[in-house]
C-alpha positions in Angstrom: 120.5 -23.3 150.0 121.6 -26.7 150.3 123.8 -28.1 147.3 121.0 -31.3 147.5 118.3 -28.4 146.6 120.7 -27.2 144.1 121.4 -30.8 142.5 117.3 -31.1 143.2 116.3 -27.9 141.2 118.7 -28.1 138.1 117.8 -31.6 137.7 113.9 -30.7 137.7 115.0 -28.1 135.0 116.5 -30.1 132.9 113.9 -32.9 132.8 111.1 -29.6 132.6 113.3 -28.9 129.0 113.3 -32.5 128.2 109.2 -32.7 128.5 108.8 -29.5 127.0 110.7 -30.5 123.8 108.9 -34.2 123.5 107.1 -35.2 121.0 103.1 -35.7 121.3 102.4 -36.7 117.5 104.1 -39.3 115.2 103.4 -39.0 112.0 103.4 -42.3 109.3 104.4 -41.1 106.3 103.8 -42.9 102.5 104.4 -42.0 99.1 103.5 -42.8 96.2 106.6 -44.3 94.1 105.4 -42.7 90.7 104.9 -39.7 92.2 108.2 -39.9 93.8 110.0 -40.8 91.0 109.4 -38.0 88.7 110.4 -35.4 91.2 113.9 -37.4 91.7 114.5 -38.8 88.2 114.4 -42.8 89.7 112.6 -45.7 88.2 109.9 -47.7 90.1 108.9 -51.0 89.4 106.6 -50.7 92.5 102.6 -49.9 92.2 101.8 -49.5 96.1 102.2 -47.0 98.7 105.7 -47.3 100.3 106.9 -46.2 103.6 108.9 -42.3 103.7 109.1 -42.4 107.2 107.7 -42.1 111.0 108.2 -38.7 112.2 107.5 -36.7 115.7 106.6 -33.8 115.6 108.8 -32.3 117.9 113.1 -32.8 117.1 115.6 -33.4 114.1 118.7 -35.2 114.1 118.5 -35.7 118.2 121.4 -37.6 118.9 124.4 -37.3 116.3 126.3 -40.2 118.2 123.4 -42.7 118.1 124.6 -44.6 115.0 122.6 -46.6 112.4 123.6 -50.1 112.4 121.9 -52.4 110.2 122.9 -55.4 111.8 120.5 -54.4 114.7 117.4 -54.7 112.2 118.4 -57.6 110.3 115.4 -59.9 110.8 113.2 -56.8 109.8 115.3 -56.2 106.0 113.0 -58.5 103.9 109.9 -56.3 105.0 111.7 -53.2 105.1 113.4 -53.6 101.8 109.9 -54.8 99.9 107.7 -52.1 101.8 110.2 -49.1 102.7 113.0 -49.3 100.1 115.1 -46.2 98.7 113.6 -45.8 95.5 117.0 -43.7 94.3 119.2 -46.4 95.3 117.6 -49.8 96.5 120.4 -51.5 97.4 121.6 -49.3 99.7 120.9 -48.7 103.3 121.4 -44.9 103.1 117.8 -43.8 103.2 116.8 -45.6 106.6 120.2 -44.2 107.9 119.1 -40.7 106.8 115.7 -41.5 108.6 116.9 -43.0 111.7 119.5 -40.2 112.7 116.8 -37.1 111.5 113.7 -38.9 112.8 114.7 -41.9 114.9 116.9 -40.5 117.4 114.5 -38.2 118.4 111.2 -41.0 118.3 113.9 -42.5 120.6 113.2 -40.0 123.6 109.9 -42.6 124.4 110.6 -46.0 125.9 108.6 -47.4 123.2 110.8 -46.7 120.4 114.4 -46.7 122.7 116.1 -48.6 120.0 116.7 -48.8 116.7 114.5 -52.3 116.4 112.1 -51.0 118.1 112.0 -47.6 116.3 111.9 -49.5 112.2 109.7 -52.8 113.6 106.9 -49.9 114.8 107.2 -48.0 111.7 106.3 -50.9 109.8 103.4 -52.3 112.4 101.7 -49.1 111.9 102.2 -49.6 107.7 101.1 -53.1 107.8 97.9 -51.7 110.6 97.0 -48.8 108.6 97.0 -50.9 105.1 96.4 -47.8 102.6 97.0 -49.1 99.4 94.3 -52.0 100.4 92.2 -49.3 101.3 92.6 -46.6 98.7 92.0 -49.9 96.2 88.5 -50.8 97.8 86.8 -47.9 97.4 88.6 -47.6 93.5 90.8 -45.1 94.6 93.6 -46.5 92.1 96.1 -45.0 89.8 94.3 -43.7 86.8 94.7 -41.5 83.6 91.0 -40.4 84.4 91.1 -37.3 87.6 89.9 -37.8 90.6 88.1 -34.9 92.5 90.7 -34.3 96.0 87.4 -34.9 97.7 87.0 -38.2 97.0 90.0 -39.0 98.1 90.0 -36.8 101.1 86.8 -38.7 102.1 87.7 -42.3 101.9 90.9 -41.9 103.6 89.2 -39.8 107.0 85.7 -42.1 106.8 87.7 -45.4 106.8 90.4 -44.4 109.7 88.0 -41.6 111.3 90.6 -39.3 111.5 92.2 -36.4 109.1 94.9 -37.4 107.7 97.4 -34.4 105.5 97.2 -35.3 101.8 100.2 -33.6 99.9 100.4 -33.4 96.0 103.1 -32.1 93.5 102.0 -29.1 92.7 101.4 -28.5 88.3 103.4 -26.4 86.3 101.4 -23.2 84.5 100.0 -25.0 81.8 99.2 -28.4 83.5 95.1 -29.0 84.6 96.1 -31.2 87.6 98.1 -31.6 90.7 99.8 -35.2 91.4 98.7 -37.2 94.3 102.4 -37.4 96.1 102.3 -38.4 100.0 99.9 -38.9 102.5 100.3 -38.4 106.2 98.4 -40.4 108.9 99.2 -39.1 112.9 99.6 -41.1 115.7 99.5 -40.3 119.4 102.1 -41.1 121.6 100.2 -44.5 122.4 99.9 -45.5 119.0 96.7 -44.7 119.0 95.0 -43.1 115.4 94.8 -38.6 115.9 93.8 -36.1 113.2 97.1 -34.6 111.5 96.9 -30.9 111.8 100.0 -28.6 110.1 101.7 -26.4 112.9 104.4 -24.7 114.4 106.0 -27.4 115.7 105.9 -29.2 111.9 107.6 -26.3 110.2 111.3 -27.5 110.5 109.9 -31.3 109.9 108.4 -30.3 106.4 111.3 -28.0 105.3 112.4 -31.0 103.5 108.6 -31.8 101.3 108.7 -28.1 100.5 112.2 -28.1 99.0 110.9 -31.5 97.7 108.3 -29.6 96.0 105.6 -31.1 97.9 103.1 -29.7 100.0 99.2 -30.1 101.0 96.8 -30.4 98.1 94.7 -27.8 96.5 91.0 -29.1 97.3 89.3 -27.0 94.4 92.0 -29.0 92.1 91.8 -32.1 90.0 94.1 -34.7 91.4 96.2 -37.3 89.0 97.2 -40.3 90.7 99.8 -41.6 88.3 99.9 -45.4 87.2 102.9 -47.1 87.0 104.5 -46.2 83.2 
């Protein structure tokens, strides 16, 4: 064998490994800043739907030399710091760090998202596109002491964007008669395009982190509190 075919053949494996561990979803994820809050002992002063993150669903932390710089996303702070602060510590930049070297690096492996502008300005397009808060709010989804069933919500949310999108709530203590609307999850295909959000394999590792969070995918035969700002 020829060392060309040899060259030829381990670089067709290597870029076989590289399509088999891309991602096909992203996933936009919100939360709720009340919600938040109580699980991690913060104060909002906010009263609409904030960013958490934009996540593929294949890869963590994919490139541990690919550094956060803020100066590279400096005309997109103002937005970012209004609609996808750190609700722990908002004057820090520690949080879109934490996402850009877990979720970024690896969103990085498509040409669309090769940088960190790129990566944090699409993150926010999609926010801005989807609009949930605006949409939650015009069919009086809003944050009430009165319950909601989870399938009014459920239904709002896949009849306005026509897909399904993963609804996670804390779930109650013993005594407590309702779970707490926490995050909502709405999936995107690798052209930005909208795609139902199904949980699987591939999501495990991703959601370690709303499981130790205490968050997971609503009980639909539950009451569902969607907390107001106190």
């Amino acid at each position: 064998t020829s060392l060309y075919s040899n060259h030829c053949w381990h670089r067709n494996e290597l870029m076989g490994a590289y399509f088999r561990n891309m991602w096909t979803k992203l996933i936009l994820t919100q939360h709720w800043p009340s919600s938040f809050c109580s699980m991690e002992h913060c104060h909002p002063n906010i009263s609409y739907w904030t960013l958490h993150g934009l996540w593929p669903d294949k890869g963590i932390n994919c490139n541990s030399s690919w550094h956060f710089n803020s100066s590279q996303i400096e005309d997109l702070l103002p937005d970012m710091e209004k609609n996808w602060p750190d609700l722990v510590d908002p004057a820090s930049t520690r949080f879109w760090k934490y996402e850009w070297h877990k979720h970024g690096t690896c969103a990085a492996k498509a040409e669309s998202l090769n940088s960190q502008h790129k990566y944090f300005s699409k993150a926010l397009e999609l926010y801005h596109k989807l609009d949930l808060d605006s949409v939650l709010r015009k069919f009086n989804i809003i944050p009430s002491e009165e319950y909601y069933k989870f399938s009014q919500i459920e239904v709002v949310i896949e009849n306005f964007y026509g897909v399904k999108a993963k609804i996670q709530c804390i779930h109650p203590s013993k005594n407590a008669d309702a779970q707490i609307l926490g995050q909502i999850e709405i999936c995107f295909s690798p052209d930005f395009t909208l795609q139902d959000c199904e949980k699987g394999r591939d999501l495990d590792d991703v959601m370690a982190v709303d499981r130790a969070s205490g968050l997971s995918v609503c009980d639909h035969d539950m009451p569902v509190y969607y907390p107001p700002l106190t």
